[in-house]
N, C-alpha and C positions, 0 to 999 in steps of 0.2 A: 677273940673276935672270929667270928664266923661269916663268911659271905654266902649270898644264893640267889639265887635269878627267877623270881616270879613272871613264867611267861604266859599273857592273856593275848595273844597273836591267835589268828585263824587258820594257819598253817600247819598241822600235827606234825610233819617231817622235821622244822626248825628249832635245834635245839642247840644253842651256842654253848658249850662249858667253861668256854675258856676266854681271859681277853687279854693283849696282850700290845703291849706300845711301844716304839723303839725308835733313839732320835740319836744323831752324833754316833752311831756304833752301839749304843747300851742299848738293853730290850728289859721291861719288866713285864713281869707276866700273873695273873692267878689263875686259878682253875677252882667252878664252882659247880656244885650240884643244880640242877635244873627241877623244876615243879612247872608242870605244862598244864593249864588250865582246862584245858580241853581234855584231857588224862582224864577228867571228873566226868567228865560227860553225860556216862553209862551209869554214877551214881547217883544219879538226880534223886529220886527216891529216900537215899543216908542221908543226900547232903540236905533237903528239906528236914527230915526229921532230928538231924545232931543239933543237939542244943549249942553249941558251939555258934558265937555268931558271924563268924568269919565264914564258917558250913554256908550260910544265909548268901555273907558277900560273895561265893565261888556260884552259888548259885545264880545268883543275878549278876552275874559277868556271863555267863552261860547263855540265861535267858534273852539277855541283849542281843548276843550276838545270831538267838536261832530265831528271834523275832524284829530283826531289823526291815521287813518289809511286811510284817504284819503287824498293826498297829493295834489293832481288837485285841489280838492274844497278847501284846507289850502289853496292855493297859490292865488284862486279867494275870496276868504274871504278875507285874508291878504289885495291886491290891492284894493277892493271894501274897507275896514275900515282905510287905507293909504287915500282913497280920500274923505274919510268921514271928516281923519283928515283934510284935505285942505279946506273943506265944511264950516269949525266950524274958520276959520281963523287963525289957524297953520302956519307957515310960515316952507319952508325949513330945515330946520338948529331945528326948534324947532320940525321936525319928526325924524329927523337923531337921535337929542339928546334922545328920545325916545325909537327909537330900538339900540342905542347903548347902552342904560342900560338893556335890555329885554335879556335873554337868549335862549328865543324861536324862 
């Protein structure tokens, strides 16, 4: 079993490794590797082009977050990582099912 902590926060300095609970005297503890989203940043360029399609979703948590008061560039961001999906062999029905689970 492996744990690890996916963090898509906007804060680069926050990075928890550890979590740790204690009740009646006892404390249990783990300690996890971090992967900071924002880490990606500066690879926007890889992370478009890795066929990888998770590459795709680090991207567009990215894009979210550097287009949240520009609604023009969300909407070309959006179309432009929709036909990224179609790039990576997606089919129809498998984008749909996508942004139908997505709140954003």
């Amino acid at each position: 079993m492996v744990s690890l902590a996916i963090l898509g926060d906007e804060d680069p300095n926050w990075r928890p490794s550890r979590f740790e609970h204690g009740r009646w005297g006892c404390r249990a503890g783990i300690e996890f590797p971090v992967f900071k989203l924002l880490d990606y940043a500066v690879h926007e360029q890889v992370l478009e082009a890795d066929p990888n399609p998770f590459a795709l979703l680090v991207l567009a948590h990215l894009k979210t977050l550097q287009t949240r008061r520009d609604p023009a560039a969300r909407e070309g961001w959006k179309v432009r990582l929709v036909r990224g999906l179609y790039g990576r062999g997606l089919g129809a029905e498998d984008v749909r099912r996508l942004f139908s689970s997505s709140t954003g």
